[in-house]
C-alpha positions in Angstrom: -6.0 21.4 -19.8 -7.4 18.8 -22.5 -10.8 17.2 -21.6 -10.9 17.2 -17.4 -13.6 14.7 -16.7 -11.5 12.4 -19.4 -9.8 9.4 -17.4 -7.2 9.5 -20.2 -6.0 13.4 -19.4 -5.3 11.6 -15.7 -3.1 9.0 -16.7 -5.4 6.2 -16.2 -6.3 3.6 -19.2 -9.9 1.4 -20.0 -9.3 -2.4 -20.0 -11.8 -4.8 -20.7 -11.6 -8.6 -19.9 -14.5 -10.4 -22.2 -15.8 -13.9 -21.6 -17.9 -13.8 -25.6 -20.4 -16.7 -26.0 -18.2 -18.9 -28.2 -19.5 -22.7 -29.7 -16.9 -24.8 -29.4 -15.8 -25.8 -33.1 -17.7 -22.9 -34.7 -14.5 -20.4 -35.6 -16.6 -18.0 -37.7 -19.5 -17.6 -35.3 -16.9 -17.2 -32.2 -15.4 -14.2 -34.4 -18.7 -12.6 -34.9 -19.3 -13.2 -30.6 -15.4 -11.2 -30.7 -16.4 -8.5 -32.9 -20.2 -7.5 -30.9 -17.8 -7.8 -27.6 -15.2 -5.6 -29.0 -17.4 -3.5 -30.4 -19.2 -2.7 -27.2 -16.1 -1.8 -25.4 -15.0 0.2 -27.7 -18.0 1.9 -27.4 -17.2 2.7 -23.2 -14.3 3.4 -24.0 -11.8 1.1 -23.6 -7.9 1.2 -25.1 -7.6 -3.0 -24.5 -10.1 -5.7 -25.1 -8.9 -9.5 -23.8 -10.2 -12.7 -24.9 -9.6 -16.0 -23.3 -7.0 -18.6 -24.3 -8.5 -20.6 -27.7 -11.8 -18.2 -27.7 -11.4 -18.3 -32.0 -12.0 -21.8 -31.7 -13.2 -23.0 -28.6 -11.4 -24.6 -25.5 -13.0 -27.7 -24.9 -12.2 -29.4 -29.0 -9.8 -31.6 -27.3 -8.3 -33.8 -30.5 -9.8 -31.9 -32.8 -7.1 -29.5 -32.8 -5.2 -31.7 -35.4 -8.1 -31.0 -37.7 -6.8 -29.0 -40.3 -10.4 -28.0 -41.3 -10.4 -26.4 -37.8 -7.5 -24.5 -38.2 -8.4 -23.0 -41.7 -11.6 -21.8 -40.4 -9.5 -20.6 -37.3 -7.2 -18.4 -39.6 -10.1 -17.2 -41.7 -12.0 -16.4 -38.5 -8.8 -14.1 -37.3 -8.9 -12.6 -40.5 -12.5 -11.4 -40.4 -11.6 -10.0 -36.3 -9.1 -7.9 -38.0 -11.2 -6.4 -41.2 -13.4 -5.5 -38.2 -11.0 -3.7 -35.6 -10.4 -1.2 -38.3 -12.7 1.0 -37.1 -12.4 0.2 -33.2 -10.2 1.8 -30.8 -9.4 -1.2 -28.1 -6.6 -3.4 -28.8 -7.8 -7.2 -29.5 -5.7 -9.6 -27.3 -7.4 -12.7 -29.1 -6.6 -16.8 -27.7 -6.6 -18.9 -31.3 -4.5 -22.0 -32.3 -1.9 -21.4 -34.8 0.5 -24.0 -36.6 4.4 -23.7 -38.0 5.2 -26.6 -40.3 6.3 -28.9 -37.6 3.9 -27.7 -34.2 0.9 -26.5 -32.9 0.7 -23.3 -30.4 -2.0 -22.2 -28.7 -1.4 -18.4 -29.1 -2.8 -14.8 -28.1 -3.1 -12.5 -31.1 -2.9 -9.1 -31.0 -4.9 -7.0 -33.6 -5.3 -3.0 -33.8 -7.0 -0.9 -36.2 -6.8 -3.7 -39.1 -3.3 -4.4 -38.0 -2.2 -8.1 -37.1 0.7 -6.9 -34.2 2.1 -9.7 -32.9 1.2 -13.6 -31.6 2.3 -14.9 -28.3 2.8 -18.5 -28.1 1.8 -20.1 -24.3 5.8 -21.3 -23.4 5.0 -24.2 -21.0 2.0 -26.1 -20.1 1.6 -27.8 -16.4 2.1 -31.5 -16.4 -0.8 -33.3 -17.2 -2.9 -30.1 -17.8 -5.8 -29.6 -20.7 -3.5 -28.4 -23.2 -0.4 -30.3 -22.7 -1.6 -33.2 -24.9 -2.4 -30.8 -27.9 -0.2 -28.2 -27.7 3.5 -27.5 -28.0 5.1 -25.1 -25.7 5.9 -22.0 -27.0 9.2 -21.3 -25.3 11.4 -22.3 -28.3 9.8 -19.4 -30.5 11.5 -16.2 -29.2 11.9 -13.8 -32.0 10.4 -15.9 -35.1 7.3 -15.6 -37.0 4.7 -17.8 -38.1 2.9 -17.8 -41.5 -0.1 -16.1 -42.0 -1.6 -17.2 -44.9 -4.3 -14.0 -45.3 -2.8 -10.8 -46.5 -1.7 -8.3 -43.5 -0.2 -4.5 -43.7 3.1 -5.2 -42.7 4.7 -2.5 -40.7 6.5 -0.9 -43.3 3.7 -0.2 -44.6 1.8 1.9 -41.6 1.3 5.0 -42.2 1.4 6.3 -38.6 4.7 5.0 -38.4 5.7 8.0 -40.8 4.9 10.4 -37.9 7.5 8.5 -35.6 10.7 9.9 -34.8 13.7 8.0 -36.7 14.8 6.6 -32.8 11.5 5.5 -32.3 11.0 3.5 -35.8 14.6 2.1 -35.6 13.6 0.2 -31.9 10.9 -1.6 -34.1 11.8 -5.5 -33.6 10.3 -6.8 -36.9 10.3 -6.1 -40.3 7.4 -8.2 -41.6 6.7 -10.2 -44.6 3.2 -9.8 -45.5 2.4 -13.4 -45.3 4.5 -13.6 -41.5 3.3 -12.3 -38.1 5.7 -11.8 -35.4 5.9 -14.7 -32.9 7.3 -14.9 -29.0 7.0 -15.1 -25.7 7.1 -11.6 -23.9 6.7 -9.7 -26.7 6.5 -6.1 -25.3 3.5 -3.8 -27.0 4.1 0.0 -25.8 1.7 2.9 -27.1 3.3 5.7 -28.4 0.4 8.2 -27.9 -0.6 6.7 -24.4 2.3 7.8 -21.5 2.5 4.8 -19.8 0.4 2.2 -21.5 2.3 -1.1 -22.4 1.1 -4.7 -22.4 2.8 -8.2 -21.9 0.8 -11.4 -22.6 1.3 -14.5 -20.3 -1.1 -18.0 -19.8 -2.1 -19.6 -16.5 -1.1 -22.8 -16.3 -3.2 -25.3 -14.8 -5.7 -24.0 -12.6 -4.2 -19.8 -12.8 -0.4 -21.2 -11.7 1.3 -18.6 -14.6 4.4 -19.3 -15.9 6.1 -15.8 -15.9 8.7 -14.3 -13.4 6.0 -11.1 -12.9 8.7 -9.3 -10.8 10.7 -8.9 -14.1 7.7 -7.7 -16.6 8.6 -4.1 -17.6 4.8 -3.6 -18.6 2.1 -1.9 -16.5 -0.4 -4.2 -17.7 0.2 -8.2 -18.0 -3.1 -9.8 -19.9 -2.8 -13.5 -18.7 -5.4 -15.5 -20.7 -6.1 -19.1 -19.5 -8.7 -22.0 -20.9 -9.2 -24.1 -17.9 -12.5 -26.2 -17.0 -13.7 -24.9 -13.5 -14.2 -27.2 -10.3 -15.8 -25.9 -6.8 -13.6 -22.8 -5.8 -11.2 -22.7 -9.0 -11.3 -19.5 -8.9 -9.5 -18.5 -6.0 -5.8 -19.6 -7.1 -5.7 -17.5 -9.9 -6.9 -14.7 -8.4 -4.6 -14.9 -5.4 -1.6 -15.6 -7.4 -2.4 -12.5 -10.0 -3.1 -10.4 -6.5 0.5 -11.8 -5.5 1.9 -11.2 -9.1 0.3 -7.5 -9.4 2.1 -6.5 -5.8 5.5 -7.9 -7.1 5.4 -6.1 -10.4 3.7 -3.2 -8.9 1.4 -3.3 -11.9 -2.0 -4.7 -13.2 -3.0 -7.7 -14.3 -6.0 -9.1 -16.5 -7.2 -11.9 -16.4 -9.4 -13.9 -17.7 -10.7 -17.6 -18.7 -13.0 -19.5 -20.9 -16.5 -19.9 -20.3 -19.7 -21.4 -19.6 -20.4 -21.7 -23.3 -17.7 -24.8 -23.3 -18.2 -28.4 -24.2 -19.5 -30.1 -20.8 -18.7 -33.8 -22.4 -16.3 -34.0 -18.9 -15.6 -31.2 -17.4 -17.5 -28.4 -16.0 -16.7 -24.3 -17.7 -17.9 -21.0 -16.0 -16.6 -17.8 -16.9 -14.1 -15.8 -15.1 -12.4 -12.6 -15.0 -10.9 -9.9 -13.3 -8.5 -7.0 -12.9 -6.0 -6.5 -10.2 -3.4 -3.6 -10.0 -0.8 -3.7 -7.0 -2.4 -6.2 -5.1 -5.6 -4.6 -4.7 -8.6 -6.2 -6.7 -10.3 -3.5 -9.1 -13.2 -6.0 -10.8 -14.4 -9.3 -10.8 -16.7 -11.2 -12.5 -16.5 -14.7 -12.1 -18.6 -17.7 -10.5 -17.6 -17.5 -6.8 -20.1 -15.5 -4.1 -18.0 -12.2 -4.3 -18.5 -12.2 -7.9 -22.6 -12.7 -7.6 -22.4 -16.1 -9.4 -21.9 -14.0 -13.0 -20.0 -16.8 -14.2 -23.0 -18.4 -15.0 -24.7 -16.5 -18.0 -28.5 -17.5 -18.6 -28.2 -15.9 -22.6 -25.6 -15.9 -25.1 -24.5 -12.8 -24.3 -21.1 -11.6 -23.9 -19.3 -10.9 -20.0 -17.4 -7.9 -19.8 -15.0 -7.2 -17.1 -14.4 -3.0 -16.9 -11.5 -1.8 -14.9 -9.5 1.8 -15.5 -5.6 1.0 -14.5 -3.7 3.9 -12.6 -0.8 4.0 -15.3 0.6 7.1 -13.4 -0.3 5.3 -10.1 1.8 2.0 -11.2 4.7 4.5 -12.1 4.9 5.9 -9.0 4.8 3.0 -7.2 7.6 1.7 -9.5 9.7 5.0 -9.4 9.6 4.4 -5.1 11.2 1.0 -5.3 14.6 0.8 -5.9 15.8 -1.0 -8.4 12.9 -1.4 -9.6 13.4 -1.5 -13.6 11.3 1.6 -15.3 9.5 0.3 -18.1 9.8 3.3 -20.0 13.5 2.3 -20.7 12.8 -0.9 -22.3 14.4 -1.0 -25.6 16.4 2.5 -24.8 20.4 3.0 -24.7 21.2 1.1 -21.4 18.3 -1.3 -20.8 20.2 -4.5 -19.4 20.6 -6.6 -23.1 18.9 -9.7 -21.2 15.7 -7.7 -19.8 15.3 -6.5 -24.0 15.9 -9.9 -25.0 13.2 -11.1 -23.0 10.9 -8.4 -23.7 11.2 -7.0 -27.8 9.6 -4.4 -28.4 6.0 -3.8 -30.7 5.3 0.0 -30.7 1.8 1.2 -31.9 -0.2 4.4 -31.9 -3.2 4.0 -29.9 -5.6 6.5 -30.7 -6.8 7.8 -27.4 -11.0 7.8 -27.1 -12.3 10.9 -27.1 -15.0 10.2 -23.6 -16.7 13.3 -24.2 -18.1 11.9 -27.7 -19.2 8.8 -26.3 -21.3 10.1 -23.8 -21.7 11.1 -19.9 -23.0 7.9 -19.7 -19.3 6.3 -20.0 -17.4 9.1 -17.5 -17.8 7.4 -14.4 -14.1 5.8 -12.9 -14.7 1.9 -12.8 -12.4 1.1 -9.8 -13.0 1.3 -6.4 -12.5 4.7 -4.7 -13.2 4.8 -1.1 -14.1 8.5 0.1 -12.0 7.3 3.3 -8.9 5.8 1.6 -7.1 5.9 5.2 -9.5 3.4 6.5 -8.7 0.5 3.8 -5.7 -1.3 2.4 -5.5 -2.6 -0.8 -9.6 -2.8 -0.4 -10.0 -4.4 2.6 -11.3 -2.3 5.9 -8.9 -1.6 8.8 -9.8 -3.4 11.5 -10.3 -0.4 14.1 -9.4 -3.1 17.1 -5.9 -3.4 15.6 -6.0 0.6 15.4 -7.1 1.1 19.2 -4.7 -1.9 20.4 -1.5 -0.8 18.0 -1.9 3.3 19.3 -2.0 1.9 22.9 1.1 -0.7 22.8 2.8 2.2 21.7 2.0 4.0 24.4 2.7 1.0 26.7 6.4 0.8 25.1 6.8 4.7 26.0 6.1 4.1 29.5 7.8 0.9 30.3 10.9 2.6 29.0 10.8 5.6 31.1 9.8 4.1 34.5 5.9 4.0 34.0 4.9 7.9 34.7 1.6 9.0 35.1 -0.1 10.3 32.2 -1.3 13.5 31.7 -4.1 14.1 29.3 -6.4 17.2 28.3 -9.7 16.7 28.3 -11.7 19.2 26.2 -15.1 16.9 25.0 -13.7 17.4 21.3 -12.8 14.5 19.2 -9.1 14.2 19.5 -8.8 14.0 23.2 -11.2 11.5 23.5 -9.5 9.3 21.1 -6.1 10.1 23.2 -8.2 9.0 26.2 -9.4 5.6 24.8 -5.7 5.1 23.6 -4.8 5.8 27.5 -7.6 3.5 29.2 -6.6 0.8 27.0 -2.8 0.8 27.4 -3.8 0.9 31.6 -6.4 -1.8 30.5 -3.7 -3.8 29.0 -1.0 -3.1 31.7 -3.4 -4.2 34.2 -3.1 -0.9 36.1 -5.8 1.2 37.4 -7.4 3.7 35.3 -6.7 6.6 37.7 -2.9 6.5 36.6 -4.7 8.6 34.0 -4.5 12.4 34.9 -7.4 13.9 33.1 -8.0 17.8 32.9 -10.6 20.2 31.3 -8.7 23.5 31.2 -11.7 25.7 30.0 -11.3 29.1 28.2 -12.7 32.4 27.0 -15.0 30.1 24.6 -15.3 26.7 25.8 -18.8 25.8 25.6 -21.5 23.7 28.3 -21.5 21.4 25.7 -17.9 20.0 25.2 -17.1 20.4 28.9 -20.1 18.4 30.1 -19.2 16.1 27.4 -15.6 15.6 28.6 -17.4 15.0 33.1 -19.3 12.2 30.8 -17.0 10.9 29.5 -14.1 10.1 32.1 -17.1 9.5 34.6 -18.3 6.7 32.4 -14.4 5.6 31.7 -13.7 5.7 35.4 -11.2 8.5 34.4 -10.6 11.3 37.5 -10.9 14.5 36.0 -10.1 17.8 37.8 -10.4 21.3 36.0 -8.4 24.5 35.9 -10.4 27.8 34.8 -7.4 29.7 32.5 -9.5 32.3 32.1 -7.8 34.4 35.2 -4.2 33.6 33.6 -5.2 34.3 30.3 -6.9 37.8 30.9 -3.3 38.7 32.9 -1.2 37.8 30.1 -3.8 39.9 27.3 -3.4 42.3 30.2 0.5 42.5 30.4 0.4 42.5 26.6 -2.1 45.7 26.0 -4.3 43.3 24.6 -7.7 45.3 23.1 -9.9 42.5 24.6 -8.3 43.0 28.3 -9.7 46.3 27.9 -13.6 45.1 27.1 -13.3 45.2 23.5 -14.1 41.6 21.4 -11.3 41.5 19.2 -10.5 37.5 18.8 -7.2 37.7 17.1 -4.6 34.9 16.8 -2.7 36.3 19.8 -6.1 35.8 21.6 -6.3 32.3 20.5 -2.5 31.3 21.0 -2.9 32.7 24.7 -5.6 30.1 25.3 -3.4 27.1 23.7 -0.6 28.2 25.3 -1.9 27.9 28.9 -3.4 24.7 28.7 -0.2 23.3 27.4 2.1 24.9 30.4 -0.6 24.0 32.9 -0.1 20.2 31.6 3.5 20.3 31.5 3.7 21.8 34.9 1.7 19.3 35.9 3.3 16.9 34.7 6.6 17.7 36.5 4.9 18.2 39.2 3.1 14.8 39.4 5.5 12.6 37.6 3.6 12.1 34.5 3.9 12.8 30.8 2.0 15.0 28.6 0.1 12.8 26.4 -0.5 14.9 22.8 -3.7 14.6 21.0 -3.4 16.4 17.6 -3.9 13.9 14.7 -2.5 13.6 11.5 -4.8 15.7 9.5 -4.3 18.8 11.7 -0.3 17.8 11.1 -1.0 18.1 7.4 -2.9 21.6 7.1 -0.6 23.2 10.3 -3.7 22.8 12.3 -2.3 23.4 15.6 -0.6 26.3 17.8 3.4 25.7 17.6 5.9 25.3 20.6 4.2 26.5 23.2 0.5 25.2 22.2 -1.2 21.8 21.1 1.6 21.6 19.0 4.1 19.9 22.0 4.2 17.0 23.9 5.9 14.8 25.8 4.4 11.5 23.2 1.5 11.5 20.7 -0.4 8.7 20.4 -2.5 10.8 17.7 0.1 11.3 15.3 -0.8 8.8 12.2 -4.3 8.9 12.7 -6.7 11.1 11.0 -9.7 12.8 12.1 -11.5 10.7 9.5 -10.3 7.5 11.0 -10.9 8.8 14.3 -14.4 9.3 13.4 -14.9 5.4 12.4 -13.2 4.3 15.3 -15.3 5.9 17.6 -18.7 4.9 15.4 -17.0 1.4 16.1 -16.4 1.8 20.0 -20.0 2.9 20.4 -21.4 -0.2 17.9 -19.5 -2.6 20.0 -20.2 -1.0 23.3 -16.4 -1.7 24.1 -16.4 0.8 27.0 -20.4 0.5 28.4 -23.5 1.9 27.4 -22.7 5.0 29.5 -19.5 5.6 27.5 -21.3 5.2 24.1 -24.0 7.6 25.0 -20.8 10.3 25.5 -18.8 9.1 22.7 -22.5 9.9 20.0 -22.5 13.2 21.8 -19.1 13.9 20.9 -19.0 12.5 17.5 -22.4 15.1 17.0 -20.5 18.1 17.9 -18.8 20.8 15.7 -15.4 20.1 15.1 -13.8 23.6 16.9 -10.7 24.7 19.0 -13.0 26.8 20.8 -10.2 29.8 21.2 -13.3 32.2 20.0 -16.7 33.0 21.2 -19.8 32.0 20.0 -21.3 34.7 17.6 -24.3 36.7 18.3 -26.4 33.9 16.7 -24.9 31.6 18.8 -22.5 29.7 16.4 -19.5 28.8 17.6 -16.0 28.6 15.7 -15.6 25.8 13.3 -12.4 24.3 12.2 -13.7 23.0 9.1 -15.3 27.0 8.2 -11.8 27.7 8.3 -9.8 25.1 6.8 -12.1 22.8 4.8 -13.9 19.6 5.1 -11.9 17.0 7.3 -13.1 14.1 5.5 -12.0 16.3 1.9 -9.0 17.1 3.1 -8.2 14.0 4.5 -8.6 12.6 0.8 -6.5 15.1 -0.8 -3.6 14.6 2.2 -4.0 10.8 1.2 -3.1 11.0 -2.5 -0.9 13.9 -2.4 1.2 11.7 0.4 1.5 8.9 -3.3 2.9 11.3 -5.7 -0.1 12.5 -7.5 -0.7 15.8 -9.3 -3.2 18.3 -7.5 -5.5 18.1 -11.0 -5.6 14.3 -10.5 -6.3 14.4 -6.8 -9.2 16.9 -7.5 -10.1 14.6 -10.5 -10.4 11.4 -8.4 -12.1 14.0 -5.0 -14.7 14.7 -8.0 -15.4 10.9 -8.6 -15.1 10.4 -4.9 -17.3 13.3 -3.5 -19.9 14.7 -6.1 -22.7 12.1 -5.4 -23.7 11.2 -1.8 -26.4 9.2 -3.3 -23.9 6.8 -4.5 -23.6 4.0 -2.2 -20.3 2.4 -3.7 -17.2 4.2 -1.5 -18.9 4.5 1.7 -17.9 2.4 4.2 -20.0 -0.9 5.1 -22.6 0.1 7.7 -21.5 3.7 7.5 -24.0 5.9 9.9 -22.3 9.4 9.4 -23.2 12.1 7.7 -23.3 11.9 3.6 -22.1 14.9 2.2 -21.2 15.9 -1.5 -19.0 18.4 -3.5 -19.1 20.3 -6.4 -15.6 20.3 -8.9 -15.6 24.1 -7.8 -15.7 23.3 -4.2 -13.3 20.9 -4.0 -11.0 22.8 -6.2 -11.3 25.4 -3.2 -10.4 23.8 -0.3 -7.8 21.5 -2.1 -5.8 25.1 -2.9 -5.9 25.9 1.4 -5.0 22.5 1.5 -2.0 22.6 -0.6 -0.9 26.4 0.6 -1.3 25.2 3.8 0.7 21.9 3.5 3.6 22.9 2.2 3.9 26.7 4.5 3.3 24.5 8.0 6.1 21.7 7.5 8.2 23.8 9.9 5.6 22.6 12.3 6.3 18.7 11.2 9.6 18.9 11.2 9.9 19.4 14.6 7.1 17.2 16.3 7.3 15.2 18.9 7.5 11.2 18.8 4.5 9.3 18.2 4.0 5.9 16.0 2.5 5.2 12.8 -0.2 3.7 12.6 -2.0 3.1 8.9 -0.5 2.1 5.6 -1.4 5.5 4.6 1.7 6.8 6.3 2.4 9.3 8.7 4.1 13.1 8.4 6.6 12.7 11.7 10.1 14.0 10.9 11.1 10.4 11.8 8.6 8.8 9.5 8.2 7.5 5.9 7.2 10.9 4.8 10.3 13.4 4.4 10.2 17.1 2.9 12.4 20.3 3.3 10.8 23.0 6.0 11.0 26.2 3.4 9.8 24.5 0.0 6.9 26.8 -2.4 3.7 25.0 -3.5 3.5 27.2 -6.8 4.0 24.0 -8.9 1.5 22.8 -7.6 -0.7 25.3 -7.3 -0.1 26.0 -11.2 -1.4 22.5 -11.8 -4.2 23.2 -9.5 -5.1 26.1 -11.9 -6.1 24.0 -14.5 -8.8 22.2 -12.9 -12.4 23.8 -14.3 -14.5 25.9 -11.7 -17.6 23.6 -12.9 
C-alpha cells in the first residue's frame, strides 16, 4: 500500500477556505495576502485553497468598480497569483472583477500550477443586494471566454496533457487563445490523478441564499464564495442552507465570505467560513459563539478554514441513492446532454502532496471523528431519552397487538439485560400498568458470579421488579451427564458444549415460562453481539419471542446507562446498581473463574466493544477494512485527545496501537461475515439509531454463506506499526 497514514491513499482530499487580510482598493497587496495564505496551505497539505468573492480587489469599493485603474491593477494582481502557484500544490479558487467589452462580472478564478483554468461568472444577484448595482449577472456567459490581457499557457500547450489518454484529451471543453480564459457558470473542474476529486463554483446571494439547484451538481465539492457585509446572526442562513444543500447533493460544500478587513463606511464585515459535507458540519470559523468569535481577527493575518472531505464517503452515499447521477460520468458516452451542458468539463492533473514530506505535524484527520459514531448524527448527540422512550413504544406496539402478555425477562446483573429491563419498566411506566407485569429471573450457572447476581436482587429491588431464581445447575449437570460430558465426571474441561448447555437452559426455562404464565420472552442481545455472532444460536440467547435490544450497541448501551444514573431517572437506589453494573466485566459467565480469580471476558475473546463497535459502524457505509482501520487509528491511538469523546464523558479512556486495531478488526471481519446465518434468522425487534440495524427485515441485507477474503486481503495491507 502507498503511504498509510496519508489521507490521500484513503480517499479523502485537504480543502482550505481562507479569509486573507485584503485592503479594499489595494489589488497588488491583496495578491501578496493570497499568495502567504496559499502558500501556507499548501504547506498542510491542502489540494484546494478558496478565496472569497472580490478578495483581488476588495468587496466593499462600491462605484469604484467602474474605475478602470482598478481593474488593470486587478488583472495585473491575478497575474502575479498565478506566477506564484507554480510551485504550490492547492488549486486557487480566487473572487476578482473581470470586464468583456460591454459588462462587468464579478468572477471566481481558478489558477493551478501557473495555469489560469477557468473563470466563473456569479449568474444572478438577489434584488437589491451589494453587488446588484455593480455587477452584471453572469448567466448569459455559458461557454464563452473573456480576454485576458497577460500571457497564459493555453491548454494546448500543457505538458501533462501529453500523458492523457486521447479519450481523456478529446472531453477537453476549450481550446484557448492565449490572450482568452474560459468563462461560465458550472464549469466542471475534475482531477485526473485524484479518484473522486472535482469542484463546481457557485455565489451566495444575499445573505448565503445561493443560486444553484445543488441537487443537480455532479461535483463532490461545490466552493460557494460570497462578499456580503455581516449583521447580528448573518451567519446562520448560509450555513443552514449549505448544511441543506450538502444533504441534497450528498456532497461538500465550502464556503466562505469576505472579511473584517472590509471598508466599514456603512456596513459592518467579519469573516466567515466553513465546510460542510452531507449535512454534517466539518469546520467553522466565523463570528457567531460556535465559532469562538474568530471572525474577528486582532492582526492582519490570514483565516484558514481546514477540512479533509470523504470523497469515497460522498461516493458511497451517492452510489446508495437511486438515481442519483454519478459524477464520475460527467462528460462520458451517455451523460444526459442537458446535465454536460450545464456542467463542461476542465480536467487537470493535480499532483497529490506527498504528507510524509511535509511532516508528522500535518497527519492528523481535520474532521470530526467521534470514537462512538452510533451515538451522533450528522454531529449532533443522540438524545438517550428519545433512545429509552423509542425501544419502549416498540415494545408497547408488540404487546397491544398480541393481547398485552406478561413479559418475561432474564436477569443476569450484565449490561444487556438491564438495558432490556429499563426498556420493560418504561413501556409499563408508559402503559400505566404495574411494574410486576414484569417477570424477572436470575437463572444462575456453573459460573455466575456473587457479583452479577447480587447486582441483578439490586437492581429489580430498586425498580420495584419481582424477581424469582432458578438454579440450572442440577439440569445442566444431567444433560453433561446424559451426554458423557468430561466435566460430569469431575474433570474442568469448559468447552463450547459446556457453555451452550448453560445458554440453552436459561432460554427453555424462559420460554416454558412463558407459556406457562402468559408472557413473552423479551431478548436482550444487542446489536454489536448481532455483528461478531456473539450469541448461542436457536436454542440459546440467540431466540426470542421480541428484542427490544436489537439496534442498539453495547457502546450506546453504556451512555445510556451513564445517562440514567446522571439524571437519577429511576432513584438513587437504582443508580447505585446501574454504576455497579456498568463497573463489571463484560462476560457470559458460561466458564469459571481461573485459579487467580479472573473470570471470562467477552472482550478477551472477541475484542474491544467500543473498537468493534466502530469498525461494525463504517463497515455497515461501504468502506474498505484499510480505511476503517485508518480512521480507528485517528479515532483510537490517543486517549489524551479530548476532541471525539463524548461531552461529559466519565468512562474509561482507552487507546490503540495501528497493530492492535488491525487485530481485532481481522476477528471482527471473520467473524461478521461467518455468523450472518445467525442474522438471518433473528427475531423481530426495531431499529433504533441512524446507524442502522443487522435484522433480516432491516436496512442492512447480505447473503448467509458469503467469504470475507476480499476483505481480509485489503486488511493485509494495513502496517503492523
Amino acid at each position: 500500500m502507498k503511504d498509510f497514514y496519508s489521507l490521500y491513499t484513503h480517499g479523502f482530499a485537504r480543502i482550505a477556505a481562507v479569509s486573507p487580510a485584503v485592503t479594499p482598493g489595494k489589488p497588488l497587496a491583496n495578491a501578496n495576502s493570497i499568495i502567504l495564505a496559499a502558500q501556507r496551505a499548501s504547506a498542510q497539505g491542502a489540494v484546494l485553497a478558496a478565496f472569497p468573492a472580490l478578495a483581488v480587489s476588495g468587496a466593499s469599493l462600491e462605484d469604484l468598480y467602474f474605475q478602470d485603474a482598478l481593474l488593470e491593477q486587478s488583472y495585473r494582481a491575478l497575474e502575479q497569483i498565478r506566477l506564484a502557484s507554480q510551485d504550490l500544490t492547492p488549486m486557487l479558487v480566487v473572487g476578482v472583477p473581470l470586464r468583456s467589452s460591454q459588462a462587468l462580472y464579478s468572477c471566481a478564478v481558478v489558477i493551478h500550477r501557473g495555469y489560469v483554468l477557468g473563470a466563473v461568472p456569479q449568474q444572478a444577484f438577489s434584488a437589491g443586494s451589494y453587488g446588484s448595482r455593480y455587477f452584471a449577472p453572469g448567466a448569459s456567459l455559458a461557454r464563452q471566454s473573456l480576454e485576458y490581457p497577460y500571457p497564459t499557457i493555453p491548454y494546448d500547450d500543457a505538458d501533462w496533457l501529453e500523458d492523457l489518454p486521447a479519450a481523456e484529451s478529446a472531453r477537453l471543453v476549450y481550446q484557448l487563445d492565449k490572450d482568452s480564459i474560459p468563462c461560465s457558470p458550472g464549469l466542471y473542474f475534475s482531477a485526473t490523478d485524484l479518484p473522486g476529486f472535482s469542484f463546481t463554483i457557485d455565489f451566495a446571494g444575499n445573505n448565503g441564499a445561493n443560486s444553484t439547484a445543488a441537487e443537480s451538481d455532479p461535483a463532490a465539492l461545490t466552493v460557494r464564495l460570497d462578499a456580503s457585509p455581516a449583521v447580528a446572526g448573518s451567519w446562520r442562513q448560509p450555513q443552514q442552507a449549505a448544511l441543506v444543500d450538502s444533504a441534497r447533493s450528498r456532497g461538500a460544500i465550502l464556503y466562505v465570505n469576505a472579511g473584517a478587513w472590509e471598508s466599514s463606511t456603512s456596513a459592518a464585515w467579519a469573516s466567515s467560513a466553513f465546510i460542510v459535507e452531507n449535512g454534517s458540519l466539518l469546520a467553522n470559523s466565523g463570528f457567531g459563539a460556535e465559532a469562538g468569535g474568530a471572525g474577528f481577527p486582532t492582526a492582519s493575518e490570514p483565516i484558514i478554514t481546514y477540512a479533509d472531505i470523504d470523497l469515497d464517503g460522498i461516493a458511497l452515499a451517492r452510489r446508495s441513492a437511486p438515481g442519483f447521477t454519478d459524477a464520475a460520468s460527467v462528460g462520458a458516452p451517455g451523460m444526459p446532454a442537458a446535465l454536460a451542458a450545464d456542467y463542461p468539463e476542465i480536467p487537470f492533473q493535480l499532483g497529490v502532496p506527498d504528507m510524509a514530506e511535509l511532516g508528522e505535524s500535518v497527519q492528523d484527520l481535520r474532521r470530526p471523528l467521534p470514537r462512538f459514531p452510533f451515538q451522533e448524527d450528522h454531529g449532533h448527540p443522540i438524545d438517550p431519552e428519545e433512545v429509552l422512550n423509542l425501544q419502549a413504544s416498540a415494545l408497547q406496539t408488540r404487546l397491544r397487538a398480541i393481547g398485552q402478555p406478561k413479559i418475561v425477562l432474564g436477569v443476569s446483573g450484565g449490561l444487556d439485560s438491564t438495558q432490556a429491563l429499563l426498556v420493560a419498566v418504561t413501556a409499563c411506566d408508559r402503559a400505566g400498568i404495574s411494574r410486576e407485569n414484569i417477570l424477572a429471573f436470575t437463572l444462575p450457572g456453573f459460573a455466575t458470579s456473587q457479583g452479577t447476581k447480587s447486582n441483578a436482587y439490586a437492581l429489580c429491588q430498586a425498580l420495584g421488579v419481582p424477581l424469582e431464581e432458578i438454579d440450572i445447575k442440577p439440569a445442566g449437570m444431567q444433560i453433561l451427564s446424559d451426554l458423557g460430558h468430561p466435566y460430569a465426571h469431575g474433570e474442568p474441561v469448559y468447552d463450547v458444549t459446556f457453555e451452550n448447555v448453560q445458554a440453552g437452559l436459561r432460554a427453555d426455562y424462559l420460554f416454558r415460562i412463558a407459556g406457562q404464565r402468559g408472557g413473552i420472552v423479551l431478548g436482550t442481545g444487542d446489536l454489536s453481539e448481532s455483528s461478531l455472532g456473539w450469541a448461542t444460536f436457536g436454542v440459546g440467547d440467540h431466540i426470542c419471542h421480541y428484542n427490544v435490544n436489537a439496534g442498539l450497541p453495547k457502546t450506546s448501551m453504556q451512555g445510556l446507562i451513564r445517562w440514567v444514573i446522571a439524571t437519577s431517572r429511576f432513584g438513587e437506589e437504582a443508580n447505585a446498581a446501574l454504576q455497579a453494573i456498568l463497573d463489571t466485566e463484560i462476560s457470559p459467565e458460561l466458564v469459571p473463574a481461573d485459579a487467580q480469580g479472573a473470570m471470562q471476558s467477552t472482550q478477551q475473546q472477541i475484542g474491544p466493544y467500543e473498537l468493534q463497535d466502530f469498525h461494525l459502524y463504517w463497515l455497515m457505509r461501504g468502506y474498505k477494512p484499510a480505511k476503517i482501520a485508518f480512521l480507528a487509528y485517528h479515532a483510537w491511538h490517543d486517549a489524551t485527545r479530548e476532541a471525539g469523546w463524548p461531552q461529559g464523558y466519565t468512562g474509561a479512556r482507552h487507546e490503540y496501537s495501528i497493530g492492535e486495531i488491525k487485530h481485532w478488526l481481522g476477528i471482527f471481519v471473520r467473524r461478521f461475515f461467518s455468523q450472518q446465518f445467525k442474522r438471518s434468522t433473528s427475531p423481530n425487534g426495531p431499529e433504533i439509531l441512524p446507524g442502522g440495524s443487522l435484522g433480516p427485515l432491516g436496512a442492512w441485507r447480505m447473503p448467509s454463506d458469503i467469504s470475507s477474503e476480499a476483505w481480509l486481503a485489503d486488511l493485509a495491507e494495513v502496517p503492523e506499526e
